[in-house]
N, C-alpha and C positions, 0 to 999 in steps of 0.2 A: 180204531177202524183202519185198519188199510188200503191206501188210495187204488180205489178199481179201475177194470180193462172194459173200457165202453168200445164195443167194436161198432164202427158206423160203417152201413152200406152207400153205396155210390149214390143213392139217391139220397143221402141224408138220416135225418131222427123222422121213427114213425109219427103217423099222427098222435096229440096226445101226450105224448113222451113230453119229459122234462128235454130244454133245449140245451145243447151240444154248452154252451155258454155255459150254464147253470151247473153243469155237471165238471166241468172244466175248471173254473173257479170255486168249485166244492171241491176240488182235490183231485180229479179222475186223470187218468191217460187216456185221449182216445187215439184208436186204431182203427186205420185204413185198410180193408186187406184189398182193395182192389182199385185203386188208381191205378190210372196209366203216366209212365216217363217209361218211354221207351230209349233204345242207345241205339244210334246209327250205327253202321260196320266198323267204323273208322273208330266209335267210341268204346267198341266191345273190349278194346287193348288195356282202356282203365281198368277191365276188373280180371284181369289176368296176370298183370300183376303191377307191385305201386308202382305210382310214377310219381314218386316224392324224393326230396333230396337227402331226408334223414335227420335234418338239423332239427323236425321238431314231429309232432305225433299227427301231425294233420297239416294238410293243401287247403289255403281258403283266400277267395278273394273280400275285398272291402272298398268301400268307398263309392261313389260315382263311377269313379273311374274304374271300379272293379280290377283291379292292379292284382297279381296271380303270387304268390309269395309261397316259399317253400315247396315249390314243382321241379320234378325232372323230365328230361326226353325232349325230341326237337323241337322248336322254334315252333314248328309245322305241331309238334303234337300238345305242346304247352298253349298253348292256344286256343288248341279245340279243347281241350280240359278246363280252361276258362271260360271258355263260352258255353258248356254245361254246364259250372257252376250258376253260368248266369240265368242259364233255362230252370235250373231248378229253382234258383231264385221267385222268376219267374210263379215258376210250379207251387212255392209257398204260399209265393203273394196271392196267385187266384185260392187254394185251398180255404183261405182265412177269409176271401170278400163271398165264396159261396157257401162256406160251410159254419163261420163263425161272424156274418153278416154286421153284428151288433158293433164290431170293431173294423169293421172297415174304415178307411179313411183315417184310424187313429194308431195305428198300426204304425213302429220306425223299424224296417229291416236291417241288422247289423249284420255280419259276418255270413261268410257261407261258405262252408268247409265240406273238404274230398278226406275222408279216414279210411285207406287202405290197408293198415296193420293191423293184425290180432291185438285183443285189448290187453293191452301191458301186464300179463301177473307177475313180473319181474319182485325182487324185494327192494320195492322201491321206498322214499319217504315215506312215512303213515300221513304226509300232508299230502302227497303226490299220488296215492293210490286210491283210484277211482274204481276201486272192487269195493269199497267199503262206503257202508249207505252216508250220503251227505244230501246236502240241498247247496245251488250254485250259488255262490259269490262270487266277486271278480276283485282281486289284490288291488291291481290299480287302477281298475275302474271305478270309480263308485257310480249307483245308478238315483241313489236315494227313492224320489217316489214315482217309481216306476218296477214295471215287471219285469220278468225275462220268461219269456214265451220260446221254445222249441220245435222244430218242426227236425224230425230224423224219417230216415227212409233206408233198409235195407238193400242193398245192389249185389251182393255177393251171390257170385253165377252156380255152386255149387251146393246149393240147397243149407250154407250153413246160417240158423240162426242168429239173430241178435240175440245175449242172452241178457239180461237185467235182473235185478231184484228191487222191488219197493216196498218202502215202509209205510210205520203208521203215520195219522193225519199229522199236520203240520202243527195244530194246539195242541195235541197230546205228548210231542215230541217237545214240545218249546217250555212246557210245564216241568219239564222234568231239567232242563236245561238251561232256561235265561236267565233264572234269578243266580245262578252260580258264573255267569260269564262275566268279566272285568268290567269295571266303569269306561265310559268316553269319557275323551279329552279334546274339547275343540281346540283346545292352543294345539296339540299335538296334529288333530288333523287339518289344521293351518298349515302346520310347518312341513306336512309330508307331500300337502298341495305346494307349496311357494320352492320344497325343491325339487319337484315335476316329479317325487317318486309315484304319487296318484293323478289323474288325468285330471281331477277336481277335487271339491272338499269333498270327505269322507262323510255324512252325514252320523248321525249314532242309530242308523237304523244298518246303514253299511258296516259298521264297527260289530255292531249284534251278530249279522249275518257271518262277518268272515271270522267270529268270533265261534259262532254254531259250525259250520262248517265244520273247523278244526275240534274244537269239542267232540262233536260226534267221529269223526276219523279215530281220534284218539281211544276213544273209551272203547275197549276189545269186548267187554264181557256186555255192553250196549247193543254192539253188532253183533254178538251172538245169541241175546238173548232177546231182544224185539222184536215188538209182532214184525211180520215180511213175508213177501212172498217172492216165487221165481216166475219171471215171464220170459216167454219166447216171442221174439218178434221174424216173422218166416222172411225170405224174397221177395220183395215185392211190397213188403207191407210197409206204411207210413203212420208213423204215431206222434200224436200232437201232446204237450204239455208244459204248463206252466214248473221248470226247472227248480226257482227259488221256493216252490211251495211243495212238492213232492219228493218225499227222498229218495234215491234212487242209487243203484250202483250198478256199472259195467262191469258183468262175467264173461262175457265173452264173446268172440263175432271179428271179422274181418270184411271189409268194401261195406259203408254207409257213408250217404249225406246228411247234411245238417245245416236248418237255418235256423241262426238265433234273430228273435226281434224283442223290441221294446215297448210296451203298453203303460200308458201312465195310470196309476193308481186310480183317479178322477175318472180315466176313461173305462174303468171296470163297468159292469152291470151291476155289481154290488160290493163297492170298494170294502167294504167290511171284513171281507173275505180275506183282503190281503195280507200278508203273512207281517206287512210294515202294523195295520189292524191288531192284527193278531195278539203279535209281539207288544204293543201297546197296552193292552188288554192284560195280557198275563205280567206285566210290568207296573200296571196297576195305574198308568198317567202314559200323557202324549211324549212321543221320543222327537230330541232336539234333530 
């Protein structure tokens, strides 16, 4: 099966309906076509063109301190571009307390990033080319048991799309793939934590994932032959999903935001669902 386009209106799931959760942790994207983030006059300049310094593919603040990293343009203008990021921040965090209710409160906001460039089809690494269907891990982050939830939003003034494609579910995908990825090694991800190349120990559920990841990049006649589909995401629209559970790849689009946050496995509605689950399941025993 491959993961559906749940389009939610501004009031929410009809009566009745399976709720926004259920369908969310079943694999879906949902799509916003009509929230409001409006851009003051001053803010219109972001989508005319980047105001990034090049050193890397995205503007994003983090922390507390929301500290602005990888921005160009004055003093005066790097500032208001950080204090959108933090509106949008903002903009997530309410999204998630009225529309995905069940996770209020358990919700940790990481990053929030300004992507003003067209999506790379450069012939770049096949680890580095995010046109080809993957699901997210993070090198040296590990998250172990915890999710990574998405929240992107189309800003590009020019009517051009977000373009995407996604694949089939997450156990259909893992069946054909996990029992052929490498062993863990805890000594090994000891030693990659004690010399700060990972922010923590790698768990063997992080080792699985950055292990899929590259797997699936790798394998051409995979991406070409898998169920998938193409989605357009328009101006204006905002579409929510869990990254490490759906595959997905960037075809194309220039001016989007992005918040990533963290949901722990426990705090799911139906931790079963999660791809740590999952992977467990189709590995036949609990991962260290």
């Amino acid at each position: 099966m491959i993961s559906p386009i749940v389009s939610v209106s501004r009031e929410g799931s009809a009566p009745g309906a399976p709720s926004l959760v259920d369908a969310l942790e079943g694999g879906a994207v949902l799509m916003f076509p009509d929230l409001d983030f409006p851009f003051s006059p001053f803010e219109e300049r972001f989508v005319e063109r980047p105001f990034a310094d090049g050193k890397a593919k995205n503007v994003n603040i983090r922390g507390e301190a929301a500290s602005l990293r990888g921005a160009a343009g004055t003093p005066e203008e790097q500032e208001a571009l950080r204090q959108l990021l933090i509106r949008y921040r903002a903009f997530a965090d309410a999204l998630i307390a009225r529309y995905l209710p069940t996770y209020a409160g358990k919700i940790a906001l990481a990053g929030t990033s300004y992507r003003p460039f067209e999506v790379d089809q450069r012939k770049l690494s096949w680890r580095r080319d995010d046109t080809r269907l993957h699901v997210d891990a993070f090198p040296s982050n590990p998250i172990g048991e915890k999710r990574i939830l998405r929240i992107f939003r189309n800003i590009n003034p020019e009517g051009q799309p977000r373009l995407w494609r996604v694949g089939e579910d997450f156990a259909s995908m893992a069946q054909k793939f996990a029992p052929k990825l490498p062993g863990y090694s805890p000594l090994s991800a000891r030693l990659l934590a004690a010399l700060k190349i990972t922010k923590a120990r790698r768990s063997e559920y992080d080792h699985l994932m950055l292990h899929l990841h590259d797997a699936l990049k790798q394998d051409m006649a995979y991406q070409a032959d898998a169920p998938q589909a193409d989605v357009r995401f328009a101006p204006g629209q905002t579409w929510v999903t869990f990254s490490d559970l759906v595959m997905h790849g960037a075809m194309g689009g220039r001016y989007m935001l992005e918040q990533t946050a963290y949901l722990r496995v426990a705090d799911q509605a139906d931790p079963e669902r999660s791809p740590q689950r999952i992977l467990a399941r189709t590995l036949g025993r609990p991962l260290r």
